[in-house]
N, C-alpha and C positions, 0 to 999 in steps of 0.2 A: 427558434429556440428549441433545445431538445436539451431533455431531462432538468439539470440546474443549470445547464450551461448558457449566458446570453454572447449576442456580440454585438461589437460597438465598434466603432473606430478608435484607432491606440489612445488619438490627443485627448477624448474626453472619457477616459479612464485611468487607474492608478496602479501600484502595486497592491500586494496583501498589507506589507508593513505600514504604508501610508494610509490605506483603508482603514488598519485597525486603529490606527491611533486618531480617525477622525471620527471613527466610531463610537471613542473612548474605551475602546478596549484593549486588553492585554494579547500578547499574540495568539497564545494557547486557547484563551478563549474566541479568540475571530478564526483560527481554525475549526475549532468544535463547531463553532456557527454555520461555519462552512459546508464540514461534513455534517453535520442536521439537515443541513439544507435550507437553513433561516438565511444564509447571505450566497447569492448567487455570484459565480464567478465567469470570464468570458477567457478564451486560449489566449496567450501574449504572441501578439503576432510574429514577431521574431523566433517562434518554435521555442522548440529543446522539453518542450510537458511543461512550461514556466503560465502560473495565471496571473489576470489582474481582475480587476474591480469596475465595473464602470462605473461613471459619477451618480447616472439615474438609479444604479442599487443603491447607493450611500444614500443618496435624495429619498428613497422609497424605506428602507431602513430606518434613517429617522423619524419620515411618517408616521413610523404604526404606533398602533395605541399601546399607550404604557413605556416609550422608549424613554431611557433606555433599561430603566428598572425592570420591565418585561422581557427583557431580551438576556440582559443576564441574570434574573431566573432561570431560562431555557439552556444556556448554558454552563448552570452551578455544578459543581463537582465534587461529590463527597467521598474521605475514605470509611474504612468502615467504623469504626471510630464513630464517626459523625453520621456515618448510616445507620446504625445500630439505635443511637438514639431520635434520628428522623421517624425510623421504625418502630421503636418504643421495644425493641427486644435487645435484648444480653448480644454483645462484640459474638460471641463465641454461636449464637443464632445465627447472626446473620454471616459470619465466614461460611458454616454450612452452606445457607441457601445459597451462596454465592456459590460455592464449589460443585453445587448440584445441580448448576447452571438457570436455577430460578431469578437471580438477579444475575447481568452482564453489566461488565465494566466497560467504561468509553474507552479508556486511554490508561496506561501506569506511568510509574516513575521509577529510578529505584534510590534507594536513600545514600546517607553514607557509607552505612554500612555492606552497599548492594543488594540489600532487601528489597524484592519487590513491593512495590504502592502499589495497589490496584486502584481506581478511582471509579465513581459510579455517577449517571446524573442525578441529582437530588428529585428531580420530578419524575422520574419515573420511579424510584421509592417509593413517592409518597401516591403515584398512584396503584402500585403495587400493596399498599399497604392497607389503601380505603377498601382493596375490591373484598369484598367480602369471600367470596370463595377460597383464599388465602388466607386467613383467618385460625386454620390447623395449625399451615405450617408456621403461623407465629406464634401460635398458644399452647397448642398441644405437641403431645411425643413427637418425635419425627418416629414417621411410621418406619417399620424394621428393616424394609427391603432398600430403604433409602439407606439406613443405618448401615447396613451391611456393604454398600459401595462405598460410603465414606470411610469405614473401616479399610476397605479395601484400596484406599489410597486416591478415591476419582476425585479429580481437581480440573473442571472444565470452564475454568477461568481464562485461560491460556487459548480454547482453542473457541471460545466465545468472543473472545477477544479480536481471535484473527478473523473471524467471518466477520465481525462488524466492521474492525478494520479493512474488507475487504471490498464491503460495498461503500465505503468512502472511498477508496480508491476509484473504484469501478463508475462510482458518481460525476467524478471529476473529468474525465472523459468521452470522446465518442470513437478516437482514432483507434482502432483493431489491434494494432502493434502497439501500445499502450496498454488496451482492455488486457491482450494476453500478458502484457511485460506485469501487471499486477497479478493478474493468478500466479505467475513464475513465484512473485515474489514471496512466496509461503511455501514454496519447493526445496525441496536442498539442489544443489548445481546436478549430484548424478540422476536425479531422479527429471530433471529439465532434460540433461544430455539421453536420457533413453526416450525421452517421447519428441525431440528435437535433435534431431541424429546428423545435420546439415551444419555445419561449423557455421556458414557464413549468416545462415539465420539465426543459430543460438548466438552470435558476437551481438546482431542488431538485435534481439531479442532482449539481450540485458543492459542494451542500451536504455530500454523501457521497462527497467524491474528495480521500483523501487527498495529503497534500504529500510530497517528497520529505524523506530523514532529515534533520532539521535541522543544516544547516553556517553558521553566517555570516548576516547581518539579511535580511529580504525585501529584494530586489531588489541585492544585491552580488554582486562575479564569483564569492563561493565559493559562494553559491545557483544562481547562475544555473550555475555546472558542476551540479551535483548536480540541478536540471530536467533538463540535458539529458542526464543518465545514467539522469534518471527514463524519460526520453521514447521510445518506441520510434522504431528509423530504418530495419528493413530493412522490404523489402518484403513478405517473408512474416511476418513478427513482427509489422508495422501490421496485414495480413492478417487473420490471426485472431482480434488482437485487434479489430478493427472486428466482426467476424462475433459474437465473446463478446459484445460490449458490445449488439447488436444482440438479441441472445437475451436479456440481462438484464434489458434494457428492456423485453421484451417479459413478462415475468414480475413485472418491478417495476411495470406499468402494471396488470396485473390484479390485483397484490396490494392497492398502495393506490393511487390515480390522485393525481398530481401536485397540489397546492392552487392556484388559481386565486382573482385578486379577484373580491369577492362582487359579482352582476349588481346593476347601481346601477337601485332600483326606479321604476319607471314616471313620468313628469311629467303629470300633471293636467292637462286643457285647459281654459284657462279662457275665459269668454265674449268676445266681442271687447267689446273699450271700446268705449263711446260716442267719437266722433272731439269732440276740442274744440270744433270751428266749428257744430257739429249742435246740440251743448249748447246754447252760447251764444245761437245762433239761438231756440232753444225758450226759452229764460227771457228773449229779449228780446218773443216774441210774448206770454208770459205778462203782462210787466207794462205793455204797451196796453192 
């Protein structure tokens, strides 16, 4: 077993969906369980990044103490709304701290109006909330220099988002063209094509670069928001992540090397013809 990942033979395991509902959970939350790392998953042997469940997770899941009331605790979801009052401060508090990247959100949504949801887990509010050192930023001024970024527009929800979403990705597997197909995935395409300069490795490379959480059909504006919240914009965030994806590559090239069309084999040379007029000459000398 390495990281969260087990394995098992196919027959006595399941999908996600059939997992979650014997879980008695909804799918959103037997994902988040997932990426926490409370339910462990094993690769589906048929490939393609696809997981399943083994039975002995579901069997050990129900086990623990407190299931399943315990378990969806760990994966309560509040917006802020509902964080605000978890935290016992003003909606307009805690959008701050959120923006100033003191509380990070799991996952969003976007409404109907294509407003972004941001969603947060309730337990770590509320232990963000006990620790005493924290205690300023719920009661008193926000101090100026914080004041001064928010003035200036900083909103690190977006790219707090994508790092946490990045080590759920990075969770889920061990395979190197995977690990790298996830860094990719917070890249825009040119910025993939200057650090992956080799067509046949960038084709298989986004064979393994997940899409943004599904909102809305490919190519509509509630997609195209959620690319571009997929997509990193600052400049030290592009930064390291060009630098990861350059390492992965570098690991995923040694593990298995990209597939390429097969060398089309050799053409046969064949004698030169006889020219037509040379023939003809020769069978006109024959028949004198």
């Amino acid at each position: 077993m390495t990281g969260d990942t087990i394995t098992q033979p196919h027959g006595t395991s399941c999908t996600p969906g059939r997992a979650a509902r014997e879980l008695g959970l909804k799918r959103r939350e037997f994902d988040l369980a997932v990426h926490l790392g409370h339910i462990r998953t094993m690769p589906d042997e048929g490939g393609g990044g696809a997981r399943r469940v083994a039975r002995s997770e579901i069997d050990r899941v129900r086990a623990s103490d407190g299931f399943p009331e315990a378990l969806l605790e760990r994966v309560k979801t509040v917006g802020t709304t509902d964080g605000a009052v978890l935290m016992q401060v003003p909606p307009s508090r805690f959008t701050r701290l959120a923006r100033l990247g003191l509380v990070v959100p799991v996952h969003f949504y976007l409404n109907r109006y294509r407003a972004v949801v941001w969603m947060y887990l309730a337990e770590e509010l509320r232990q963000f909330a006990a620790n005493e050192e924290n205690t300023p930023l719920l009661k008193a001024r926000t101090p100026e220099g914080l004041r001064d970024q928010l003035d200036a527009g900083l909103d690190l929800r977006p790219r707090n988002w994508r790092g946490r979403h990045l080590g759920f990705l990075l969770r889920q597997t061990d395979d190197p063209w995977q690990q790298a197909g996830a860094v990719a995935a917070f890249l825009d395409p040119l910025q993939i094509a200057e650090i992956v300069t080799d067509p046949y490795e960038r084709s298989h490379l986004n064979r393994f670069r997940p899409g943004p959480p599904a909102h809305g059909s490919p190519g509509s504006p509630a997609a195209r928001l959620c690319e571009q919240i997929m997509t990193a914009d600052d400049a030290d965030e592009i930064g390291w992540l060009r630098a990861d994806l350059t390492r992965a590559m570098d690991e995923a090239r040694e593990h298995r090397p990209a597939p390429r069309p097969a060398a089309k084999p050799a053409t046969a040379v064949l004698d030169e013809p006889r020219q037509p007029h040379r023939l003809l000459g020769w069978l006109r000398r024959r028949s004198d």
